[in-house]
N, CA, C, O and CB atoms as a CASP TS submission, in Angstrom:
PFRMAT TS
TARGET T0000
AUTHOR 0000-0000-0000
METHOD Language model
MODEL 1
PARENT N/A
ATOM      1  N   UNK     1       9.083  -3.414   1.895  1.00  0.00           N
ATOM      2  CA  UNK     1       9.067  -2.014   2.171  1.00  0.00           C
ATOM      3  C   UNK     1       8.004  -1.727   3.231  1.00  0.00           C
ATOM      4  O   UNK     1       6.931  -2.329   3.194  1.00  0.00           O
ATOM      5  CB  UNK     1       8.813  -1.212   0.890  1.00  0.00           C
ATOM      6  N   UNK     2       8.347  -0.586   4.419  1.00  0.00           N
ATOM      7  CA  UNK     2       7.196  -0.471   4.972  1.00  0.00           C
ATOM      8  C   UNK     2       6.748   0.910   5.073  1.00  0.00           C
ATOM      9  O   UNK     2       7.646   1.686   5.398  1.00  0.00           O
ATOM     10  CB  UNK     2       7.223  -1.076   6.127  1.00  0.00           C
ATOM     11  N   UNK     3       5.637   1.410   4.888  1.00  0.00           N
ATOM     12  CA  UNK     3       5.157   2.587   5.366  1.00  0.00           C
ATOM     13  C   UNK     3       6.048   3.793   5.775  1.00  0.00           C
ATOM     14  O   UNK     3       6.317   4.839   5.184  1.00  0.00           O
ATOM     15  CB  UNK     3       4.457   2.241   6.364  1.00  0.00           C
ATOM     16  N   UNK     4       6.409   3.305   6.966  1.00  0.00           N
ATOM     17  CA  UNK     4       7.340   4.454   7.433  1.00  0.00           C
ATOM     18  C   UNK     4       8.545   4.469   6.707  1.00  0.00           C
ATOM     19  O   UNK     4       9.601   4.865   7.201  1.00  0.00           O
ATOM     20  CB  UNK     4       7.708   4.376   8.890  1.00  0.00           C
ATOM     21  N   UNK     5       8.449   4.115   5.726  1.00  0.00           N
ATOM     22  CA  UNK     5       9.737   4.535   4.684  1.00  0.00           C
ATOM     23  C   UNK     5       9.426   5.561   3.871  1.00  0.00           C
ATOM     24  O   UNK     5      10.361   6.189   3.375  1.00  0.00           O
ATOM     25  CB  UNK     5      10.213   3.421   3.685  1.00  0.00           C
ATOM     26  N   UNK     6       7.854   5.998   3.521  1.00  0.00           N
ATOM     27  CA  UNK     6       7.700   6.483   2.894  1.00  0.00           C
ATOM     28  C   UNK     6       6.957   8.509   3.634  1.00  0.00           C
ATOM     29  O   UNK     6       6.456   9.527   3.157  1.00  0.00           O
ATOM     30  CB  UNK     6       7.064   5.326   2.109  1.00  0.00           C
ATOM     31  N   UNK     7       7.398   7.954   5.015  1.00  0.00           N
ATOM     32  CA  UNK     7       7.367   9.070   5.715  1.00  0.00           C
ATOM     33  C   UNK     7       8.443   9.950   6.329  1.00  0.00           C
ATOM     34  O   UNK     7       9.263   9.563   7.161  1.00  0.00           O
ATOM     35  CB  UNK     7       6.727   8.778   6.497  1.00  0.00           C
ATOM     36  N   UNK     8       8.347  11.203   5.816  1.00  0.00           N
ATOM     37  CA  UNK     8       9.547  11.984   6.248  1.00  0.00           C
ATOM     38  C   UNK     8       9.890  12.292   7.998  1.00  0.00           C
ATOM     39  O   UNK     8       8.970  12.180   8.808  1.00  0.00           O
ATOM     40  CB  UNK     8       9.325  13.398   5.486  1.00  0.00           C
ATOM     41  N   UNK     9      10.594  12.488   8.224  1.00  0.00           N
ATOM     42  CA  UNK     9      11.241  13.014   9.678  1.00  0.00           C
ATOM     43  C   UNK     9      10.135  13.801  10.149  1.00  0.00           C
ATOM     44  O   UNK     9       9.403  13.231  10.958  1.00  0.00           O
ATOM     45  CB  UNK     9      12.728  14.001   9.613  1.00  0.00           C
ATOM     46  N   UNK    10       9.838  15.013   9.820  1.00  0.00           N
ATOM     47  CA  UNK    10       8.570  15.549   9.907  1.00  0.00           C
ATOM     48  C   UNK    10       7.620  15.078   9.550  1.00  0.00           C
ATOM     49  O   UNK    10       6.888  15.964   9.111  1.00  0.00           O
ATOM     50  CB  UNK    10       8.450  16.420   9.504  1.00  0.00           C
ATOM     51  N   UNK    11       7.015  13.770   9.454  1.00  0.00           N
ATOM     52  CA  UNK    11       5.793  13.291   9.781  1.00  0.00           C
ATOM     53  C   UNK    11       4.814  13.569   8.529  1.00  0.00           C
ATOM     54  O   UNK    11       3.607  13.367   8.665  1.00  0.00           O
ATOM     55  CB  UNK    11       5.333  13.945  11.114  1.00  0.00           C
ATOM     56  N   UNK    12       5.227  13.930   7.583  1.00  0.00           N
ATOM     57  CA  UNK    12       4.807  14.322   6.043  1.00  0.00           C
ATOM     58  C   UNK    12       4.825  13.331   4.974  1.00  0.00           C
ATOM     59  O   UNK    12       5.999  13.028   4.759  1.00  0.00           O
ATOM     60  CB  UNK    12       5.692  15.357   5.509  1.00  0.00           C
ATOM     61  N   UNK    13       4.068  12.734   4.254  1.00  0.00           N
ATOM     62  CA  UNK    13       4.663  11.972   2.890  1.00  0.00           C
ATOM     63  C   UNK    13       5.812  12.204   2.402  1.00  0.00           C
ATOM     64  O   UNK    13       6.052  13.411   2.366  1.00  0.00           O
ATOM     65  CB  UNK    13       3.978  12.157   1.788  1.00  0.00           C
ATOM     66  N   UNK    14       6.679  11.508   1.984  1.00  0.00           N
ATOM     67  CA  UNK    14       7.904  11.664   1.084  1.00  0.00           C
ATOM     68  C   UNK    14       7.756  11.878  -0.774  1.00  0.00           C
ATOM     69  O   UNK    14       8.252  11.170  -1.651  1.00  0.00           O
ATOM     70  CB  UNK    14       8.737  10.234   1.411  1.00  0.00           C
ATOM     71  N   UNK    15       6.869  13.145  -0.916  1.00  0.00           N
ATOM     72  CA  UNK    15       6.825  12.878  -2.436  1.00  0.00           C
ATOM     73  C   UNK    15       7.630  12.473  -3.075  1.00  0.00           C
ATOM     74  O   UNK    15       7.342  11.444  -3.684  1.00  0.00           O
ATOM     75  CB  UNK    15       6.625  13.674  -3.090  1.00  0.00           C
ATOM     76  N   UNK    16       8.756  12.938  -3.231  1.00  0.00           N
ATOM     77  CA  UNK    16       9.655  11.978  -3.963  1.00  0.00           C
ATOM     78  C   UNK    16       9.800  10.841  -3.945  1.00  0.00           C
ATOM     79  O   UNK    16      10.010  10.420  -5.083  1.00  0.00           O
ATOM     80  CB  UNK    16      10.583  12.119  -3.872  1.00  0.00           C
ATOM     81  N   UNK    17       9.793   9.745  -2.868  1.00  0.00           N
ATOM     82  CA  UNK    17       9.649   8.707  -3.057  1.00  0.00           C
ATOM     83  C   UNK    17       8.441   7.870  -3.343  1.00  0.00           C
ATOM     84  O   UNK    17       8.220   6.682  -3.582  1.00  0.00           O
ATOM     85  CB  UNK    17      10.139   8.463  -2.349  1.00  0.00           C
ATOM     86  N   UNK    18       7.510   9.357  -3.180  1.00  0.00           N
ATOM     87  CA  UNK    18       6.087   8.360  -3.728  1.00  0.00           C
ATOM     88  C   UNK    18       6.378   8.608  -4.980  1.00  0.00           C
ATOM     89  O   UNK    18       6.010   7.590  -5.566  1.00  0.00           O
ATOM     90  CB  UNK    18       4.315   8.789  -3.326  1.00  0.00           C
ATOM     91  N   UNK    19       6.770   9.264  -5.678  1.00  0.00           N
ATOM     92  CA  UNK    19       6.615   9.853  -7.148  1.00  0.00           C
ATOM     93  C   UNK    19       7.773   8.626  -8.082  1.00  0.00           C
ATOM     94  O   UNK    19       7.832   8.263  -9.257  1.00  0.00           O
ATOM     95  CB  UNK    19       7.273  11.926  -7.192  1.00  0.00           C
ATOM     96  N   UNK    20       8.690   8.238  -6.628  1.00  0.00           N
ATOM     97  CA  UNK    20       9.443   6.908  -7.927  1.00  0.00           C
ATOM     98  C   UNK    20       9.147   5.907  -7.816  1.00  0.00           C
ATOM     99  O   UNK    20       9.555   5.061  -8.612  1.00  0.00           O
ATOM    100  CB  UNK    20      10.873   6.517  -8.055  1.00  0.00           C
ATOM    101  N   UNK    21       8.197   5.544  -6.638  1.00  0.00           N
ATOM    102  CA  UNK    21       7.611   4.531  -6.423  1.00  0.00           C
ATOM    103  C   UNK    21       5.917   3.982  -6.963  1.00  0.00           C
ATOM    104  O   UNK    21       5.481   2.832  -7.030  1.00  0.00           O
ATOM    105  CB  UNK    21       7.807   4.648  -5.196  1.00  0.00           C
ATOM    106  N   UNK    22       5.410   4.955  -7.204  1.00  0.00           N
ATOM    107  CA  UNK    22       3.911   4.779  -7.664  1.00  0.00           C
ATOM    108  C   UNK    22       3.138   5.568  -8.512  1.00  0.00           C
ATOM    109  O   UNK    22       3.292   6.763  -8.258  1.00  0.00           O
ATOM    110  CB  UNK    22       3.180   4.787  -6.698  1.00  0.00           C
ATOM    111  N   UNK    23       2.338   5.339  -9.455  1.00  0.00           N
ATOM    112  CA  UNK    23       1.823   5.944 -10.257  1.00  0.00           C
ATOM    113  C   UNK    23       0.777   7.081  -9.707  1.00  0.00           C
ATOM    114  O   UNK    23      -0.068   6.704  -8.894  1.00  0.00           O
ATOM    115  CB  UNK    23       1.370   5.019 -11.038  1.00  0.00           C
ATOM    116  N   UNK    24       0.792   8.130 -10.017  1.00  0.00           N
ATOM    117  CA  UNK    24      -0.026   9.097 -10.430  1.00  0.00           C
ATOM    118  C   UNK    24      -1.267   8.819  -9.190  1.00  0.00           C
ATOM    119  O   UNK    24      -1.494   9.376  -8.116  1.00  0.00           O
ATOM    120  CB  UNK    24      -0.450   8.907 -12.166  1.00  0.00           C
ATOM    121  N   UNK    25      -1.996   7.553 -10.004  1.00  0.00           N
ATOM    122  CA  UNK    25      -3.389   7.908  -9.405  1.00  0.00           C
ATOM    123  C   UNK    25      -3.438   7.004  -8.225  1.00  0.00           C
ATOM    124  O   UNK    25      -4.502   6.851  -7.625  1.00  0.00           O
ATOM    125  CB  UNK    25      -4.714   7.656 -10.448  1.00  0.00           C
ATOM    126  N   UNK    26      -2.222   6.326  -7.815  1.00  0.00           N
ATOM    127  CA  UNK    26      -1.670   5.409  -5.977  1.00  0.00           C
ATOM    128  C   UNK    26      -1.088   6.611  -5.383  1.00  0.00           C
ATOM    129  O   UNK    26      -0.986   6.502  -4.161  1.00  0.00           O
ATOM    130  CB  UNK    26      -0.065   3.806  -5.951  1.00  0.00           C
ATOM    131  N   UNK    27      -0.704   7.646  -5.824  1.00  0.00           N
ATOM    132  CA  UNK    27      -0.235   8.676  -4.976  1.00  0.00           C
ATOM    133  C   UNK    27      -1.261   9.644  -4.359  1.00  0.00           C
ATOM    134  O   UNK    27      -1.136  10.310  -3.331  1.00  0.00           O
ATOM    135  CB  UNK    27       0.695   9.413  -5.710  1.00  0.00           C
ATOM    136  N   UNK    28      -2.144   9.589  -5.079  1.00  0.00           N
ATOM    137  CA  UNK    28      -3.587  10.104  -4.977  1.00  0.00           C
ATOM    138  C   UNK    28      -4.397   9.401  -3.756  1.00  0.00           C
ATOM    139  O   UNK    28      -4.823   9.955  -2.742  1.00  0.00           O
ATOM    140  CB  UNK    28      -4.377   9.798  -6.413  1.00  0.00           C
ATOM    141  N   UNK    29      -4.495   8.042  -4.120  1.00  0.00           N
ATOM    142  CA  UNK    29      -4.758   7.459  -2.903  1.00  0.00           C
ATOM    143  C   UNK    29      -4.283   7.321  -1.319  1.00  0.00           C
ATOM    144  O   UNK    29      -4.871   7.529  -0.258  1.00  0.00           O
ATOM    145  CB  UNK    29      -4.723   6.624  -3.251  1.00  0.00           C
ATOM    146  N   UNK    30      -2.713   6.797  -1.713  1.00  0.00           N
ATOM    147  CA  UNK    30      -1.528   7.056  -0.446  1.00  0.00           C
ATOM    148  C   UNK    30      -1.902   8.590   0.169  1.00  0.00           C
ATOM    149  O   UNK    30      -1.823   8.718   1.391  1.00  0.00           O
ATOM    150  CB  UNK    30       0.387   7.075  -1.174  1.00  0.00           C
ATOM    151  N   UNK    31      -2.246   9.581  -0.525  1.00  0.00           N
ATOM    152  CA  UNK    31      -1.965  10.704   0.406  1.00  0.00           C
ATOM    153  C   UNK    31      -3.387  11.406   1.072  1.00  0.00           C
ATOM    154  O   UNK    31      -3.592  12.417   1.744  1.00  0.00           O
ATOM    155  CB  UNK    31      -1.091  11.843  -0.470  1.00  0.00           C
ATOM    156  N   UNK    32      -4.388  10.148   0.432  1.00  0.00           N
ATOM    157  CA  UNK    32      -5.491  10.864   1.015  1.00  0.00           C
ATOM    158  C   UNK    32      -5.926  10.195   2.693  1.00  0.00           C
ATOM    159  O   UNK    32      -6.898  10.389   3.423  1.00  0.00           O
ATOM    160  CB  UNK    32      -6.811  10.702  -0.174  1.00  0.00           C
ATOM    161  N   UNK    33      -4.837   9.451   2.816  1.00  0.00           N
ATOM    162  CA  UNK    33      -4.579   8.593   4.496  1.00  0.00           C
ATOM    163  C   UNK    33      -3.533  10.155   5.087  1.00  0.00           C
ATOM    164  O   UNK    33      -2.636  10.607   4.376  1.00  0.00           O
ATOM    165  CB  UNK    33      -3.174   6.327   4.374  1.00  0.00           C
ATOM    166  N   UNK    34      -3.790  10.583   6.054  1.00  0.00           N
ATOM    167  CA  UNK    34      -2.473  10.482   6.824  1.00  0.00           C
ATOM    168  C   UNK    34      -1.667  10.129   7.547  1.00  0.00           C
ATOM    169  O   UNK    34      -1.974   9.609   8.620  1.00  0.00           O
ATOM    170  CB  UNK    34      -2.277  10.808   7.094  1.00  0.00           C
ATOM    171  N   UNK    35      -0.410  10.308   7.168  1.00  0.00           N
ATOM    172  CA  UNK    35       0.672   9.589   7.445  1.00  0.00           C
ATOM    173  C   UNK    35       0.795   9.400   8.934  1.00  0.00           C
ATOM    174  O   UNK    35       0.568  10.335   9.702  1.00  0.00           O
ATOM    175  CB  UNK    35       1.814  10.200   6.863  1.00  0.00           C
ATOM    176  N   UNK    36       1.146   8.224   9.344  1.00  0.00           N
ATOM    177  CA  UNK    36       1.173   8.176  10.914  1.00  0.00           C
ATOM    178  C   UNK    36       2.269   7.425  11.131  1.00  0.00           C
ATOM    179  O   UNK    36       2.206   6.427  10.413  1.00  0.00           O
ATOM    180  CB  UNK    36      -0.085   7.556  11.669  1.00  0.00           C
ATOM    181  N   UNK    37       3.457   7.448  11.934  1.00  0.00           N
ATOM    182  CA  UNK    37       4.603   6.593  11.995  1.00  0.00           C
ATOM    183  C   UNK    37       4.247   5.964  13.803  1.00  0.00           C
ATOM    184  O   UNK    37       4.943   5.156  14.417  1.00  0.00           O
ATOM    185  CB  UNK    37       6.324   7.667  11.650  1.00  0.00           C
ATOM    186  N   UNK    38       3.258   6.492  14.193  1.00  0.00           N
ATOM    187  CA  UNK    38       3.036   5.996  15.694  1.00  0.00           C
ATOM    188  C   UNK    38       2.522   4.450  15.249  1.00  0.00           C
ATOM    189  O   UNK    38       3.074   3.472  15.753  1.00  0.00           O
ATOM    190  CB  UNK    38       1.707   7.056  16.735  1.00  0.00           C
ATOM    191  N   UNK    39       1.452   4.300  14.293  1.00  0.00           N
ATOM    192  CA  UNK    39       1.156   2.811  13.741  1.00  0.00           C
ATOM    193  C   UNK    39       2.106   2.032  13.595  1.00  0.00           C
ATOM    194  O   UNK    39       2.945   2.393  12.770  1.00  0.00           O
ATOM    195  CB  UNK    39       0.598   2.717  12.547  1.00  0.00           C
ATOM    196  N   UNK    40       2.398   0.404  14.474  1.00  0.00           N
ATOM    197  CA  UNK    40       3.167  -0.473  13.447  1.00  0.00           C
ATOM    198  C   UNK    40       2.792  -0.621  11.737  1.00  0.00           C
ATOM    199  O   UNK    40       1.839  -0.170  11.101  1.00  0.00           O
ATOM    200  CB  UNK    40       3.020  -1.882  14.046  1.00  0.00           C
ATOM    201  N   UNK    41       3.723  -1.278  11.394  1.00  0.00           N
ATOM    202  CA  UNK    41       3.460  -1.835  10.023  1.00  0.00           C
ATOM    203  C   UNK    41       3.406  -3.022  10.208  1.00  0.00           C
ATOM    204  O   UNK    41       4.029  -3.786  10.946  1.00  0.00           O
ATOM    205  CB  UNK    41       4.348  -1.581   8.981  1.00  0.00           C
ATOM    206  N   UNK    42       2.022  -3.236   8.949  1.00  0.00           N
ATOM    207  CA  UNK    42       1.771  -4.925   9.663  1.00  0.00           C
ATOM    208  C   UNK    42       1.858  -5.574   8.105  1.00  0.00           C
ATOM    209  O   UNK    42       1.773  -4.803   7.149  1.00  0.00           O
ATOM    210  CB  UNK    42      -0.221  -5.341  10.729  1.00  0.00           C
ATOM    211  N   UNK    43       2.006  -6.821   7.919  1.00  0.00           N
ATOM    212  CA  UNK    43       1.264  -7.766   6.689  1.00  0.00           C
ATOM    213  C   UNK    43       0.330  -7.763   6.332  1.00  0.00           C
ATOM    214  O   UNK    43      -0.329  -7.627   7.363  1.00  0.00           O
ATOM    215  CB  UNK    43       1.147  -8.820   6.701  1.00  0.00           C
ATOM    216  N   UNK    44      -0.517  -7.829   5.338  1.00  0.00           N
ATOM    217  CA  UNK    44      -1.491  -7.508   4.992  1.00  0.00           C
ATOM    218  C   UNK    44      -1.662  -8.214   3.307  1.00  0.00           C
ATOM    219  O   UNK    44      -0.794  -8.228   2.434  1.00  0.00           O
ATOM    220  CB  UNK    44      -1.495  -6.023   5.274  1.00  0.00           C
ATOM    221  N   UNK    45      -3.086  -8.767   3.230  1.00  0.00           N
ATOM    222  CA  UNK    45      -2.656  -9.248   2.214  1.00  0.00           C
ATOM    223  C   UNK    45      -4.077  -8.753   1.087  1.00  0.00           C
ATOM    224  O   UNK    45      -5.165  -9.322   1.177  1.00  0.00           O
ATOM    225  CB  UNK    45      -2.253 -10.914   2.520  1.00  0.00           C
ATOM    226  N   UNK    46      -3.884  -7.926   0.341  1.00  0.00           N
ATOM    227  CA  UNK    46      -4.782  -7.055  -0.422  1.00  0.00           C
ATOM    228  C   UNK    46      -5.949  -7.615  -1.272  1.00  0.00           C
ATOM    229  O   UNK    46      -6.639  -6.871  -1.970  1.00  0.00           O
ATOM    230  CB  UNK    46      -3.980  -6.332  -1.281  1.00  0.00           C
ATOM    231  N   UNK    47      -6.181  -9.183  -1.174  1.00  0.00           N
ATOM    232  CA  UNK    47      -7.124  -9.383  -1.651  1.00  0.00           C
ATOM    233  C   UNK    47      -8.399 -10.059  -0.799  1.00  0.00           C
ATOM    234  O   UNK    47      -8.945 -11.057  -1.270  1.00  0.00           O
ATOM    235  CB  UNK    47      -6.683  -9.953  -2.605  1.00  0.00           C
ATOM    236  N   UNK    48      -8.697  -9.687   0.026  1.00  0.00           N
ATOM    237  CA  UNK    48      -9.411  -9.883   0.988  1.00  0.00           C
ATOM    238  C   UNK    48     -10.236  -9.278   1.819  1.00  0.00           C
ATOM    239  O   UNK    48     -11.098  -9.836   1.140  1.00  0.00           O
ATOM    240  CB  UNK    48      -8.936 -10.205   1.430  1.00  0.00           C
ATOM    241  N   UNK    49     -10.942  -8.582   2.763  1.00  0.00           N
ATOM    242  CA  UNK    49     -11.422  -7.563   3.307  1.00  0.00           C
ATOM    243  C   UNK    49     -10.808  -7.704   4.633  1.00  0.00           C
ATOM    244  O   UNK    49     -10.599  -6.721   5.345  1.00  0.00           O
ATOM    245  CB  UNK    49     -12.858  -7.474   3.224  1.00  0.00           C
ATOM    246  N   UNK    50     -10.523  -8.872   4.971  1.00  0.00           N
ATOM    247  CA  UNK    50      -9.995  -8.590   6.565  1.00  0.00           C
ATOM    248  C   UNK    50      -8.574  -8.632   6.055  1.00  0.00           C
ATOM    249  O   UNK    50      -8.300  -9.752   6.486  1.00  0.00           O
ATOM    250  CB  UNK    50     -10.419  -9.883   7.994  1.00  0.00           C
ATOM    251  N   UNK    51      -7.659  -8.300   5.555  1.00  0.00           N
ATOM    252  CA  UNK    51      -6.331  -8.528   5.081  1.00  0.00           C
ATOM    253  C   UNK    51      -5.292  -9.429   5.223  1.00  0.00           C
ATOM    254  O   UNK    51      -4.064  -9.373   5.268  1.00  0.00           O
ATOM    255  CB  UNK    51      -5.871  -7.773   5.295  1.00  0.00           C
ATOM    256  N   UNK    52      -6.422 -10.543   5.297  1.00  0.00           N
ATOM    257  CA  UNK    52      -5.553 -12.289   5.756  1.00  0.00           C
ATOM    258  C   UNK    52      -5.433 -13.088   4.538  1.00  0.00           C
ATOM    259  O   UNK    52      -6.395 -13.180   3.775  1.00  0.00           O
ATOM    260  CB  UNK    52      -6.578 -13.497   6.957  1.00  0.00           C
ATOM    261  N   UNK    53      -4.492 -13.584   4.336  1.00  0.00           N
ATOM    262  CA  UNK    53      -4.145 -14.230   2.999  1.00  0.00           C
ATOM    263  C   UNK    53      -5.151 -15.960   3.073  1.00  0.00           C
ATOM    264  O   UNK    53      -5.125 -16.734   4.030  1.00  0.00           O
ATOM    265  CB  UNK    53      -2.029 -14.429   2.927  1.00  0.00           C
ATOM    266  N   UNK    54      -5.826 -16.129   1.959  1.00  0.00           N
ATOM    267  CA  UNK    54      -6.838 -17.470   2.039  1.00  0.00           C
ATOM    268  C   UNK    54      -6.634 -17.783   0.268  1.00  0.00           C
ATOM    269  O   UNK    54      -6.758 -17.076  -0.731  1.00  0.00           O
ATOM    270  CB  UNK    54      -8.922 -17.027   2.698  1.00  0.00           C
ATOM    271  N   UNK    55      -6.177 -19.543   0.558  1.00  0.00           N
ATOM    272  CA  UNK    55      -6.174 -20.052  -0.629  1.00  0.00           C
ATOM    273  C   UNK    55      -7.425 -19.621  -1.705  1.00  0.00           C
ATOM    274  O   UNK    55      -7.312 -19.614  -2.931  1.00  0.00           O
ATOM    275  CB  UNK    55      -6.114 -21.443  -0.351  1.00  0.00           C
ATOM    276  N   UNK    56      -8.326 -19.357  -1.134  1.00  0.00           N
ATOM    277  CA  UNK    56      -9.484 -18.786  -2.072  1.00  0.00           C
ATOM    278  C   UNK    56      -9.198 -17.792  -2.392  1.00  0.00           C
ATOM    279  O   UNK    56      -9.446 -17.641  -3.589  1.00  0.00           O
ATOM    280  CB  UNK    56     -10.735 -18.627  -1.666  1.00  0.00           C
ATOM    281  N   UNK    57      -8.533 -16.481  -1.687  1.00  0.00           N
ATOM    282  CA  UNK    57      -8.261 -15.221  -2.326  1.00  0.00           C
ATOM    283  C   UNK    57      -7.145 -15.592  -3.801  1.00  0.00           C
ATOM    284  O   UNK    57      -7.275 -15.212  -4.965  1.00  0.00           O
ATOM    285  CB  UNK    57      -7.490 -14.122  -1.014  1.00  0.00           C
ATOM    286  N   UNK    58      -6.341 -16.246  -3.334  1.00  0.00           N
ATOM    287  CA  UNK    58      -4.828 -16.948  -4.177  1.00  0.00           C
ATOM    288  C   UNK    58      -5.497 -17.785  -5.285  1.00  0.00           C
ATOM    289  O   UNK    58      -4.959 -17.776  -6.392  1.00  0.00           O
ATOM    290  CB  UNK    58      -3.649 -18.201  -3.045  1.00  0.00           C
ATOM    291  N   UNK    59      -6.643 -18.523  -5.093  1.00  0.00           N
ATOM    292  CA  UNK    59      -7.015 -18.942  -6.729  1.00  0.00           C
ATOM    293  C   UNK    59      -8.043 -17.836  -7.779  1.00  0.00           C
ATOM    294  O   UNK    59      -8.202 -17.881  -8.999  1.00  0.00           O
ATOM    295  CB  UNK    59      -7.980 -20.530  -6.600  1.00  0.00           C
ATOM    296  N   UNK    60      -8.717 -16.732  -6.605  1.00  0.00           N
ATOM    297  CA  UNK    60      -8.577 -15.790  -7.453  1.00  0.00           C
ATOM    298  C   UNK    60      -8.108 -15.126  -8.115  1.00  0.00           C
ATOM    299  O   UNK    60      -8.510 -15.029  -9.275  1.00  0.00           O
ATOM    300  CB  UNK    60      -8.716 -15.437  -7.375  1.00  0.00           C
ATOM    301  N   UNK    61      -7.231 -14.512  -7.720  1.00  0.00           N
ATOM    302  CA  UNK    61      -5.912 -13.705  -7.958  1.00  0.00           C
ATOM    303  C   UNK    61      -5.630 -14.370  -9.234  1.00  0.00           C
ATOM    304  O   UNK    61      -5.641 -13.663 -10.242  1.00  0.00           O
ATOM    305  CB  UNK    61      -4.624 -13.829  -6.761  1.00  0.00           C
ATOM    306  N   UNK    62      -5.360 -15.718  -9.351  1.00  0.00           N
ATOM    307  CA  UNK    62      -4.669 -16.669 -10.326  1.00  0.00           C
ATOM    308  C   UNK    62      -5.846 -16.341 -11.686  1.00  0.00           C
ATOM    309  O   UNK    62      -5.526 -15.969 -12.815  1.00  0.00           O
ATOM    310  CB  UNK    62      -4.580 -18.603  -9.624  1.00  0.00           C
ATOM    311  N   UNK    63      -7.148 -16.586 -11.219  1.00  0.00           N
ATOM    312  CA  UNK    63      -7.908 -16.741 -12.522  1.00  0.00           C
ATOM    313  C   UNK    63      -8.310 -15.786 -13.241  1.00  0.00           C
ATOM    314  O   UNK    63      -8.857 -15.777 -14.343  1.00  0.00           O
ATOM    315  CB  UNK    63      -8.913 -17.332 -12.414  1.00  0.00           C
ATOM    316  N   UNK    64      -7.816 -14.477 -12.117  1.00  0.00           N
ATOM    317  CA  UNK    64      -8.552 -13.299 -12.880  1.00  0.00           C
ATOM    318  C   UNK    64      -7.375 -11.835 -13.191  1.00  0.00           C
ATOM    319  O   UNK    64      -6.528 -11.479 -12.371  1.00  0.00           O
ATOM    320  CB  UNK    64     -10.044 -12.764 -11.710  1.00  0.00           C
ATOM    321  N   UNK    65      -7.573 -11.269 -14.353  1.00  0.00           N
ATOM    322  CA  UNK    65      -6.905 -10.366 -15.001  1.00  0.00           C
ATOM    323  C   UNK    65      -7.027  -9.004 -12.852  1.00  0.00           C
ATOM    324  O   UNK    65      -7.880  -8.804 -11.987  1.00  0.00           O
ATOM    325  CB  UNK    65      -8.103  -9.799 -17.125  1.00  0.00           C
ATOM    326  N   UNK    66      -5.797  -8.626 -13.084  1.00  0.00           N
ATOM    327  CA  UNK    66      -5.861  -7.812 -11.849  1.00  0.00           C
ATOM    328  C   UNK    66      -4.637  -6.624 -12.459  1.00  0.00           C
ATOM    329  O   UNK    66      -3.442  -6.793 -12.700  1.00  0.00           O
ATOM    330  CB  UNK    66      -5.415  -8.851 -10.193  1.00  0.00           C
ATOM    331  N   UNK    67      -5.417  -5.518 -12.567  1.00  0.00           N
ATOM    332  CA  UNK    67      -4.672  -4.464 -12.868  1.00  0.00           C
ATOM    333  C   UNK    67      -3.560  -3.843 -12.397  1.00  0.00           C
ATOM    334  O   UNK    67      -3.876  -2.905 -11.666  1.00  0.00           O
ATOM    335  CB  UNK    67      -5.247  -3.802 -12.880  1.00  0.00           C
ATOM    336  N   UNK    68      -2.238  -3.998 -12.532  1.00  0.00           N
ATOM    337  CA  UNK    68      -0.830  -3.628 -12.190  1.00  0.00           C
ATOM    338  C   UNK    68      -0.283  -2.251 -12.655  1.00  0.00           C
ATOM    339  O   UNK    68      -0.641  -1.623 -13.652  1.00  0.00           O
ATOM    340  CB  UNK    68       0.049  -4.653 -12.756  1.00  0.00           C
ATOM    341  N   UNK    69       0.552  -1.944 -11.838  1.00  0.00           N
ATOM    342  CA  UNK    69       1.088  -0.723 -12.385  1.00  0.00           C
ATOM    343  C   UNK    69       2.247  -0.666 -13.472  1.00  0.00           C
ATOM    344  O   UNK    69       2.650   0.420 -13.889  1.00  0.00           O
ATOM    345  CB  UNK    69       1.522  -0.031 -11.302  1.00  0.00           C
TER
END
């Protein structure tokens, strides 16, 4: 899924699709960015600070409890 899926024609969040897609307090977050469809969408890999995927992030991930929706 990317980003601009979750942005309307008018350049607005798509609540509804945030609302079937994410909980409560990720919608909270998602909307405190605004939405920009001029940005590509890139890969990104969320356990990291520069958002590059590293076998060290991946045996973390593995050893430790990580809160899901």
């Amino acid at each position: 899924m990317k980003v601009s899926s979750l942005i309307t024609a008018q350049g607005d969040w798509d609540n509804q699709r945030l609302h079937q897609l994410f909980s409560p307090h990720d919608i909270n977050i998602i909307r405190s960015f605004p939405p920009n469809k001029i940005l590509q969408d890139k890969m990104i890999w969320a356990y990291t600070k520069d958002g590059r995927f590293s076998v060290k992030s991946r045996h973390w991930l593995l050893t430790h409890e990580v809160e899901s929706v």
